[in-house]
N, C-alpha and C positions, 0 to 999 in steps of 0.2 A: 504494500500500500504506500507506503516512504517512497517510495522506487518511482511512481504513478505522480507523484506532487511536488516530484525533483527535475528540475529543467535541466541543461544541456548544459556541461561544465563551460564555465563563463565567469566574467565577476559577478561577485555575492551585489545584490541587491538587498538593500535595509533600509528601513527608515524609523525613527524613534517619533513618538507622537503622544499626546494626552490623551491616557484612557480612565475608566471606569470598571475594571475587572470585578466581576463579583466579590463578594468579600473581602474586598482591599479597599483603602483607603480610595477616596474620589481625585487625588490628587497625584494620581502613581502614571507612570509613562510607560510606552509599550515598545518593546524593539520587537519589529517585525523582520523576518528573512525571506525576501519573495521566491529567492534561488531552493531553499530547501524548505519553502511552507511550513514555516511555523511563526510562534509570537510568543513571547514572555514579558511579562509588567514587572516592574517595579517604583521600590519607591524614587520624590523625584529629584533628592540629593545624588543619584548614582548618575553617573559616567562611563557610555559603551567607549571599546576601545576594540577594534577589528586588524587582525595580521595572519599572516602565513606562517606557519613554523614549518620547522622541517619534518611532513606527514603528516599533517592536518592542519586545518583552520580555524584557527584562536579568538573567540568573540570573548572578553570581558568586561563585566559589569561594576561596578563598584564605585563607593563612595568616592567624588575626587581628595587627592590630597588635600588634607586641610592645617592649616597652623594648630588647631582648636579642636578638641571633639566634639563630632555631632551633639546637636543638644537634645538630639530626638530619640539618640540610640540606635537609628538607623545607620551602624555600621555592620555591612555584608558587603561580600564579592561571591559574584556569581562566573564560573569558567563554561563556556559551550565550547566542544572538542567537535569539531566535523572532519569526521574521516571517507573520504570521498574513494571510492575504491576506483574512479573512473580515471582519476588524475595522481594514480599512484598512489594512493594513502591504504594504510591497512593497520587498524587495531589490534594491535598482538594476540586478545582473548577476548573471546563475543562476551556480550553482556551479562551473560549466566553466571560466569566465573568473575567477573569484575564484582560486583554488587550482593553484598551481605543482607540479609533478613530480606528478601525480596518479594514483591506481588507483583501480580499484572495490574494497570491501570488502564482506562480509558484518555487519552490526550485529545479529546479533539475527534477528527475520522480514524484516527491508526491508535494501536495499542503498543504500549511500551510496558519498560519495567521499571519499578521504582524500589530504592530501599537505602542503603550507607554504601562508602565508598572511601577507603581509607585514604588519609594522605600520601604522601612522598614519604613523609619521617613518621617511622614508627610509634615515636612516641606524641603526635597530635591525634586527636580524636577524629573519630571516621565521620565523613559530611554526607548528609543527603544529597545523594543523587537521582538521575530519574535518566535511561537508555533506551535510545531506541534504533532496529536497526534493520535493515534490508538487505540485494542482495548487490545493492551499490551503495548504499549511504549508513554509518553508526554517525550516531550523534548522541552524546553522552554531554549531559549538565550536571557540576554538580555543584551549588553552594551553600557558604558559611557564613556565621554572625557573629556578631563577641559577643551574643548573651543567649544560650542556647535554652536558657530557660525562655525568651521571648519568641522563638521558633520564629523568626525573620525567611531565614533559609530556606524553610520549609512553607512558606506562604508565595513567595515567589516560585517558587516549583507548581504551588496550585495553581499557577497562572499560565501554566507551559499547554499551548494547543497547536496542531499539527493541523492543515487543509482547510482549516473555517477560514 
């Protein structure tokens, strides 16, 4: 289904704009990706930042640098990993094996999987993630908050939809 709402490897198409996501604040922004059909909201202190790495395509979200801490507490960064299998990209281990305590969820048209997803360093706490993947495109989100009791992280992932 990912495969069917994924256009023709070219540059990524985005646009960030003011949305209304259910259960989010009225005030949260939405980065949309017309190249890989989907959209994620967040709140509207954060900062997309779009790059190439070597084997995939790096969208991050996050609060911009600031002198001062948020006053709002809305400190999160969100990482979208697109590994495009058309333009040489390949994720070492499908989605199954990435992702701890996992369900199937609803995204939108296509079903993913959502659950934790451990850092680089063993000794940080595993982040919500949420994968989905085809037999040309993974795309793997996952992100963090400094206050995990406020489940930031995991409210922006509520916002993740795929073909609407």
């Amino acid at each position: 289904m990912l495969g069917a709402a994924v256009a023709a490897p070219g540059v990524t198409i985005a646009t960030q704009r003011r949305a209304q996501p259910s259960g989010t604040d009225s005030d949260w922004l939405t980065y949309r990706n017309e190249r890989y059909a989907f959209r994620l909201s967040y709140p509207p202190a954060g900062h997309v930042e779009t790059r190439r790495e070597h084997g995939f395509q790096h969208i991050m979200i996050r609060v911009a640098e600031a002198k001062e801490p948020q006053p709002t507490g809305d400190d999160y960064h969100v990482d979208v990993l697109i590994y495009d299998h058309r333009l040489g990209h390949n994720l070492k281990l499908p989605c199954r094996d990435l992702l701890h305590d996992l369900r199937t969820v609803k995204l939108g048209k296509i079903q993913g999987l959502r659950g934790s997803i451990q850092g680089d360093e063993s000794d940080t706490p595993a982040e919500p993630a949420v994968c989905v993947e085809s037999r040309k495109v993974v795309v793997l989100i996952k992100a963090s908050d400094a206050d995990a009791q406020a489940s930031l992280a995991n409210r922006i992932l509520d916002t993740l939809r795929f073909g609407e």
